[in-house]
N, CA, C and O atoms as a Tinker XYZ file with bonds, in Angstrom:
   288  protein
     1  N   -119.449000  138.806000    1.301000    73     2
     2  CA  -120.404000  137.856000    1.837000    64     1     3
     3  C   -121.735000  138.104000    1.129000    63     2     4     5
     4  O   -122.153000  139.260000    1.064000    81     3
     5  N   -122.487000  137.009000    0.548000    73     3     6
     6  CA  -123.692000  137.608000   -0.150000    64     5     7
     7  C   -124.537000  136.990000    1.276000    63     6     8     9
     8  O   -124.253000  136.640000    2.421000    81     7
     9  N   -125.881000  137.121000    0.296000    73     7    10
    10  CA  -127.585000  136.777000    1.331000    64     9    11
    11  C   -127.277000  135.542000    1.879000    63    10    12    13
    12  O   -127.043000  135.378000    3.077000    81    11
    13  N   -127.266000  134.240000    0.628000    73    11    14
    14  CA  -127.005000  133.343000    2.015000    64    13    15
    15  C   -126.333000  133.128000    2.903000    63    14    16    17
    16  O   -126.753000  132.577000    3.921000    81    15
    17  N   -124.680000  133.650000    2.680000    73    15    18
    18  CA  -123.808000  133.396000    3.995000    64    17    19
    19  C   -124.056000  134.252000    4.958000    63    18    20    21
    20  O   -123.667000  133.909000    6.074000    81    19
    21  N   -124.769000  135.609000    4.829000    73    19    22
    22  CA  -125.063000  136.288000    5.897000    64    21    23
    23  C   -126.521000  135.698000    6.704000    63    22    24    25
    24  O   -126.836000  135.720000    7.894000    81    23
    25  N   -127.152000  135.230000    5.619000    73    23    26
    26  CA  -128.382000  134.018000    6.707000    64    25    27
    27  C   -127.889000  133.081000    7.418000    63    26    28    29
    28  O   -128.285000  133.001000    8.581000    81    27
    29  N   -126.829000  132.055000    6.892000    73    27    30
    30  CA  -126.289000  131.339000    7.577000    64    29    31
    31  C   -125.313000  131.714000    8.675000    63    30    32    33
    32  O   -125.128000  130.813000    9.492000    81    31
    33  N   -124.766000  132.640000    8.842000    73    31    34
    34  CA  -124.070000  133.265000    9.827000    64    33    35
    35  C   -124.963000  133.718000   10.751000    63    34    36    37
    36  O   -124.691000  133.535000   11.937000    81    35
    37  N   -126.180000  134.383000   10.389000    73    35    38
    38  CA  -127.270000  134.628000   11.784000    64    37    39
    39  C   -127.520000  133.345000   12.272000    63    38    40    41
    40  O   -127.261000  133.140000   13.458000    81    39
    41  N   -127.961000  132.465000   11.608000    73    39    42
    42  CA  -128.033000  131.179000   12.774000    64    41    43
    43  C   -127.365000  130.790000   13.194000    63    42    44    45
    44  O   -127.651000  130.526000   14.362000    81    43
    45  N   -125.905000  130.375000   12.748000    73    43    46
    46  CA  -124.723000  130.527000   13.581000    64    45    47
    47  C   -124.794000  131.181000   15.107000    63    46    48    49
    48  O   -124.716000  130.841000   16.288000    81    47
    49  N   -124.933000  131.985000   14.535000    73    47    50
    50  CA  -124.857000  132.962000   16.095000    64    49    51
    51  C   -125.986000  133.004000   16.998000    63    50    52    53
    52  O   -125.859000  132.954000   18.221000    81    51
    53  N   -127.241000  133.109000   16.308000    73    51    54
    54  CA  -128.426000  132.809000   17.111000    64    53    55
    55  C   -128.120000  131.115000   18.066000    63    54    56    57
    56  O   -128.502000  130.669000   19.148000    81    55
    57  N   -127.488000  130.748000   17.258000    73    55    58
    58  CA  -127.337000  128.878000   17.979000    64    57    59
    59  C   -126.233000  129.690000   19.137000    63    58    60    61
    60  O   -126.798000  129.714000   20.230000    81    59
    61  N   -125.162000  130.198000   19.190000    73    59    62
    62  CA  -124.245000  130.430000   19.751000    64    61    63
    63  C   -124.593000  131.203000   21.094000    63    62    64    65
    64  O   -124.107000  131.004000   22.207000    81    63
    65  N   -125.741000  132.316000   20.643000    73    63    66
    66  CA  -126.656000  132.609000   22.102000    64    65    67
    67  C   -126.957000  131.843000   22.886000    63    66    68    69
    68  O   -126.662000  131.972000   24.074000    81    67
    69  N   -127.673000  130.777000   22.370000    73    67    70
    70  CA  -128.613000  130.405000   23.082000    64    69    71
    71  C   -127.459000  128.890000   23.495000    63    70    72    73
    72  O   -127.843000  127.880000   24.084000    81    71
    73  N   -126.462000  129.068000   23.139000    73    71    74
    74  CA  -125.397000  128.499000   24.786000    64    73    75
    75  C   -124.763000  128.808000   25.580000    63    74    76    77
    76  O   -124.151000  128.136000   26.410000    81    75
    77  N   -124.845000  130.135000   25.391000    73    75    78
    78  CA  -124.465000  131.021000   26.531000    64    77    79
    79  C   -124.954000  130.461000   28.096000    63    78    80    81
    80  O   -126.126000  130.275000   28.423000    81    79
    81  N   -123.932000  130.278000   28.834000    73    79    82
    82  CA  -124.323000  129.859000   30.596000    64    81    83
    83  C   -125.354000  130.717000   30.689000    63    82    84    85
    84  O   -126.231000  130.049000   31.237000    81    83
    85  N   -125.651000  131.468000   30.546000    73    83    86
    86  CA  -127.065000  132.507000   30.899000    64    85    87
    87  C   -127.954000  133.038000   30.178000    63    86    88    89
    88  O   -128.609000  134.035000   30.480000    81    87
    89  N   -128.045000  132.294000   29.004000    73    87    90
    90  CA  -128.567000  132.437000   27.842000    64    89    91
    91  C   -130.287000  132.983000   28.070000    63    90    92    93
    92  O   -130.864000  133.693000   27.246000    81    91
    93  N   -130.850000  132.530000   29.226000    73    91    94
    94  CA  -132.171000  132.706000   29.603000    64    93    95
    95  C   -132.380000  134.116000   30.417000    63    94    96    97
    96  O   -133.441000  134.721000   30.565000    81    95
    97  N   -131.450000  134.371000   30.766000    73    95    98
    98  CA  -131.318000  135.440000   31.704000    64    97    99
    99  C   -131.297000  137.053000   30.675000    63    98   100   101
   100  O   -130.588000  137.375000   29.722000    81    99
   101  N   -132.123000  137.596000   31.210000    73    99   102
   102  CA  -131.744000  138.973000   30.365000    64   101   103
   103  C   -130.837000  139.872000   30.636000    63   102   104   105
   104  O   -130.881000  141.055000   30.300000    81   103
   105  N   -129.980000  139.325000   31.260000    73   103   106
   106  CA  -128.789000  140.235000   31.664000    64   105   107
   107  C   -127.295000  139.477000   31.324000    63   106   108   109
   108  O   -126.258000  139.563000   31.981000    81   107
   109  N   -127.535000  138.738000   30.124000    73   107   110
   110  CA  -126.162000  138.075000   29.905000    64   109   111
   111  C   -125.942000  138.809000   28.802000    63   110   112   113
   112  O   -126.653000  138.616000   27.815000    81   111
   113  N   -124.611000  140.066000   28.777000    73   111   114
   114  CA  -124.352000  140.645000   27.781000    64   113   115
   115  C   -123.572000  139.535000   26.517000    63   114   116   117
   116  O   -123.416000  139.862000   25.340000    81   115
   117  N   -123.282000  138.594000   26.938000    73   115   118
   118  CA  -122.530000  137.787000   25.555000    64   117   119
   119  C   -123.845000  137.310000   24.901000    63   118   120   121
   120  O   -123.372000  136.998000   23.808000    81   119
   121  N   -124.869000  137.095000   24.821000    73   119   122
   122  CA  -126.076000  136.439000   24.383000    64   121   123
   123  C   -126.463000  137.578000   23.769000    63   122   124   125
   124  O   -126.574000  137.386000   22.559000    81   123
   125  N   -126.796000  139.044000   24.204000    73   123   126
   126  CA  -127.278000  140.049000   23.325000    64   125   127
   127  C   -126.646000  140.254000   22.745000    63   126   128   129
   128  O   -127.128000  140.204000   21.614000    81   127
   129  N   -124.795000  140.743000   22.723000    73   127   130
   130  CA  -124.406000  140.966000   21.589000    64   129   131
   131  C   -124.365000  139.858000   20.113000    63   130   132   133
   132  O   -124.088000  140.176000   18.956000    81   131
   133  N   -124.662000  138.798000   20.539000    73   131   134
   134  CA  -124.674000  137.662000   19.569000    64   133   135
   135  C   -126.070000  137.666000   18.933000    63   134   136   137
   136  O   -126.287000  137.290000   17.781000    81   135
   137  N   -127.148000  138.198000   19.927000    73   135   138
   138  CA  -128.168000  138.699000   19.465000    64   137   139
   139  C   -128.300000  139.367000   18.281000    63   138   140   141
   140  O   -128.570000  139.085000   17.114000    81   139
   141  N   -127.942000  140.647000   19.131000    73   139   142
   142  CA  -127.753000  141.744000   18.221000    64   141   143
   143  C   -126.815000  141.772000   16.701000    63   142   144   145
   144  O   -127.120000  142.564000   15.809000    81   143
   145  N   -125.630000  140.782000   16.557000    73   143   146
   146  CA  -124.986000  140.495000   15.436000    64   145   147
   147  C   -125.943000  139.778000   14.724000    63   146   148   149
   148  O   -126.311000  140.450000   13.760000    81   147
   149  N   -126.279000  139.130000   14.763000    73   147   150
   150  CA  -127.506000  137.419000   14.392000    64   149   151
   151  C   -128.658000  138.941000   13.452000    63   150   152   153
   152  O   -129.328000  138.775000   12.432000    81   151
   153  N   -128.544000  139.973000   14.077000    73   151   154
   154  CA  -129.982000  140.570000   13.501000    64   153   155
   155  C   -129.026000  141.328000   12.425000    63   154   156   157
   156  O   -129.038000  140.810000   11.309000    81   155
   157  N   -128.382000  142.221000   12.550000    73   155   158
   158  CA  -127.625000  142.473000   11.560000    64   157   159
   159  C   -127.550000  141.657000   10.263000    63   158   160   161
   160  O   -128.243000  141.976000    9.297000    81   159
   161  N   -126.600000  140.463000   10.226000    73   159   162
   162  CA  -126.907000  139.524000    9.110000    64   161   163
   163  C   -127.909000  139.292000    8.752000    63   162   164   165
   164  O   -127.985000  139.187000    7.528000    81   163
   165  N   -129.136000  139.093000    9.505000    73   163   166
   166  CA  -130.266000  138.206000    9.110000    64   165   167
   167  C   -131.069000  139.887000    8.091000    63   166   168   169
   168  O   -131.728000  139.723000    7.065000    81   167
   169  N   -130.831000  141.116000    8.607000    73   167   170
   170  CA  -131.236000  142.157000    7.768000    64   169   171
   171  C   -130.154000  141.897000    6.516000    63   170   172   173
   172  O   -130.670000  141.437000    5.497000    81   171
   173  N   -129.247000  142.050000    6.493000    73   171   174
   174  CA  -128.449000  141.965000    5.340000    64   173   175
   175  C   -128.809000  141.109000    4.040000    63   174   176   177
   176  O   -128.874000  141.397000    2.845000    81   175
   177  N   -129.034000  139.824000    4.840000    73   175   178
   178  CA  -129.703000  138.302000    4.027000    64   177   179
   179  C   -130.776000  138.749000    3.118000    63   178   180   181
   180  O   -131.066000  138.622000    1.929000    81   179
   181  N   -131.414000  139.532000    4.553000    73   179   182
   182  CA  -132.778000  140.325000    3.654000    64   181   183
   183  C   -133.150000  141.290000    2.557000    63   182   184   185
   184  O   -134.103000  141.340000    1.779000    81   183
   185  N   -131.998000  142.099000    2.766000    73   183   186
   186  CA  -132.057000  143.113000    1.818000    64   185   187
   187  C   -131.415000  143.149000    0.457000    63   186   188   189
   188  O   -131.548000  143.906000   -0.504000    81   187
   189  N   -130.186000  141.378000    0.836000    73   187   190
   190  CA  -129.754000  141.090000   -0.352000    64   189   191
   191  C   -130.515000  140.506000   -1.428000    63   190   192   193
   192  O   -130.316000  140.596000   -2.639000    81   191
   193  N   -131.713000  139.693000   -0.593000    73   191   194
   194  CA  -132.622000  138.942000   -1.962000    64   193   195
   195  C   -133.385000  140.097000   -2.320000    63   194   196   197
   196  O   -133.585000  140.388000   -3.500000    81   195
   197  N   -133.840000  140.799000   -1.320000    73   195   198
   198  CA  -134.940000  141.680000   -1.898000    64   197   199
   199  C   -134.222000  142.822000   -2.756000    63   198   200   201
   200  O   -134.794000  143.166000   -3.790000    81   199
   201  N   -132.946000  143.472000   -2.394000    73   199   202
   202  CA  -132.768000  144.300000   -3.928000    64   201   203
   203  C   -131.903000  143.409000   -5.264000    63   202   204   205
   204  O   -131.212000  143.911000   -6.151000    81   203
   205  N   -132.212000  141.984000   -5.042000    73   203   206
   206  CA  -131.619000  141.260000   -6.391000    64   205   207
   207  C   -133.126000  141.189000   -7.070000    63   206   208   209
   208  O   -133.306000  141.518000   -8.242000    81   207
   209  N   -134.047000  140.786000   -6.322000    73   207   210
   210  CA  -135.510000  140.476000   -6.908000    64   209   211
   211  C   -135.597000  141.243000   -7.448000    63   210   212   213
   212  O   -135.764000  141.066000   -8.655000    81   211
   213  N   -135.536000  142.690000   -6.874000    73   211   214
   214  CA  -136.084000  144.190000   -7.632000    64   213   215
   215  C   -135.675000  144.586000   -8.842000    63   214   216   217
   216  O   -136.314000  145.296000   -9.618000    81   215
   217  N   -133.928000  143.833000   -9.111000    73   215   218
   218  CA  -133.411000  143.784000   -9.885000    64   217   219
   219  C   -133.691000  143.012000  -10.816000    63   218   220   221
   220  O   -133.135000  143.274000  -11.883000    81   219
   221  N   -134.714000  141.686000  -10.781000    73   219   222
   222  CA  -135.059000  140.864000  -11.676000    64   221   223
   223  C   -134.175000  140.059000  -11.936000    63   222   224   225
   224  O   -134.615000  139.009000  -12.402000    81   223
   225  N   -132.220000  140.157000  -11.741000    73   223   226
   226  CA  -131.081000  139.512000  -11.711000    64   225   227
   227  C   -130.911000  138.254000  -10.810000    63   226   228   229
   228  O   -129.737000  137.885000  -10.772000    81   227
   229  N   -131.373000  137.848000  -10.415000    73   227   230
   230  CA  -130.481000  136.641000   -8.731000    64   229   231
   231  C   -130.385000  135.981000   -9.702000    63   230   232   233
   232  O   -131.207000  135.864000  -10.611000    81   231
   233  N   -129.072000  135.355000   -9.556000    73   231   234
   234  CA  -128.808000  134.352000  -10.549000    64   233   235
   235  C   -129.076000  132.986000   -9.938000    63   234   236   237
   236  O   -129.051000  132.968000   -8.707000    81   235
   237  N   -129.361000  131.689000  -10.641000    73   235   238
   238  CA  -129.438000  130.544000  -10.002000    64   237   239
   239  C   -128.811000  130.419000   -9.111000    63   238   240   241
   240  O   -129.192000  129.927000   -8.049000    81   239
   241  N   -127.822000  130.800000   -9.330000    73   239   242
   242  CA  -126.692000  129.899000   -7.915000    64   241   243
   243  C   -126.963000  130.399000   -6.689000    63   242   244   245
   244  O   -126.559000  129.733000   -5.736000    81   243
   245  N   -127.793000  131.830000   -6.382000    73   243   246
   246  CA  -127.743000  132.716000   -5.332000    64   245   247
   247  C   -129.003000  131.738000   -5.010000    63   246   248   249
   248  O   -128.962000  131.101000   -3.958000    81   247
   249  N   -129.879000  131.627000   -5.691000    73   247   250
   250  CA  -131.376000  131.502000   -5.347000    64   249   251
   251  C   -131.110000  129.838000   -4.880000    63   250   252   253
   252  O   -131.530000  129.571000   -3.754000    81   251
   253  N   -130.479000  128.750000   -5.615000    73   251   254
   254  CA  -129.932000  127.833000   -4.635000    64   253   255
   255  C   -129.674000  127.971000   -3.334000    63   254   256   257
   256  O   -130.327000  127.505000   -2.400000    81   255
   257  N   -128.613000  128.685000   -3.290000    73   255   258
   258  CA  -127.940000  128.753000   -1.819000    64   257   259
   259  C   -128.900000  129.517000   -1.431000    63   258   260   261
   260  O   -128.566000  129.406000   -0.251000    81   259
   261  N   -129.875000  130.255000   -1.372000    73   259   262
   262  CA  -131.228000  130.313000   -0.628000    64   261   263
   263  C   -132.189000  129.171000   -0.065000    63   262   264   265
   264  O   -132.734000  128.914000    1.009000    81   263
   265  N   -132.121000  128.656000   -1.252000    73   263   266
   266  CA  -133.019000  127.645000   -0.765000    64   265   267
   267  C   -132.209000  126.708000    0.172000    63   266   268   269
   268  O   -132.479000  126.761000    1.372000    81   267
   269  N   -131.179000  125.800000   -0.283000    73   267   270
   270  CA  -130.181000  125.041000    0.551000    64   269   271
   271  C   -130.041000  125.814000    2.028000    63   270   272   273
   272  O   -129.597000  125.013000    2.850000    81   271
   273  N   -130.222000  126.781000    2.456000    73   271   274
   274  CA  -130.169000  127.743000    3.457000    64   273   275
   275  C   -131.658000  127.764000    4.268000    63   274   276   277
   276  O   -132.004000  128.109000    5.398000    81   275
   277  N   -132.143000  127.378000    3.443000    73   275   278
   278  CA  -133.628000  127.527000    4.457000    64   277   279
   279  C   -134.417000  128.397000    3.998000    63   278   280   281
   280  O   -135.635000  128.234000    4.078000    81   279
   281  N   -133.616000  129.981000    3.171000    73   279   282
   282  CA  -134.617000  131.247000    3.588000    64   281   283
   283  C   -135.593000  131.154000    2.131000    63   282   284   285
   284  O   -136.468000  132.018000    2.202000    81   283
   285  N   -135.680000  130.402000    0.918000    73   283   286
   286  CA  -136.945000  130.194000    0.375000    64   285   287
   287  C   -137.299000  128.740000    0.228000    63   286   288
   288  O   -138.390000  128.415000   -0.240000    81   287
């Protein structure tokens, strides 16, 4: 899975929280763990552009599906 499918998979799931029957409630464990997955990816997303940048490498196609994705 590179950066963007792991960005796009956090919103996935961030959307998927927040339909949880108790989604508002801080005691609905299906909403935090979807939480908590949603942050995972969305670090992953992160750390994939930022050590390709460092690398000076992202190839077009990555930096597309960034942008098409939302995250530049």
């Amino acid at each position: 899975m590179n950066g963007p499918a792991h960005y796009q998979r956090a919103e996935e799931l961030l959307d998927d929280a927040a339909s949880q029957p108790a989604a508002n409630d801080d005691t609905c464990p299906a909403a935090a763990l979807l939480i908590a997955e949603a942050q995972v990816h969305a670090t992953l997303a992160n750390t994939a552009v930022l050590a390709s940048a460092l690398r000076d490498d992202l190839p077009q196609s990555q930096i597309d599906d960034y942008v098409k994705a939302g995250v530049l």
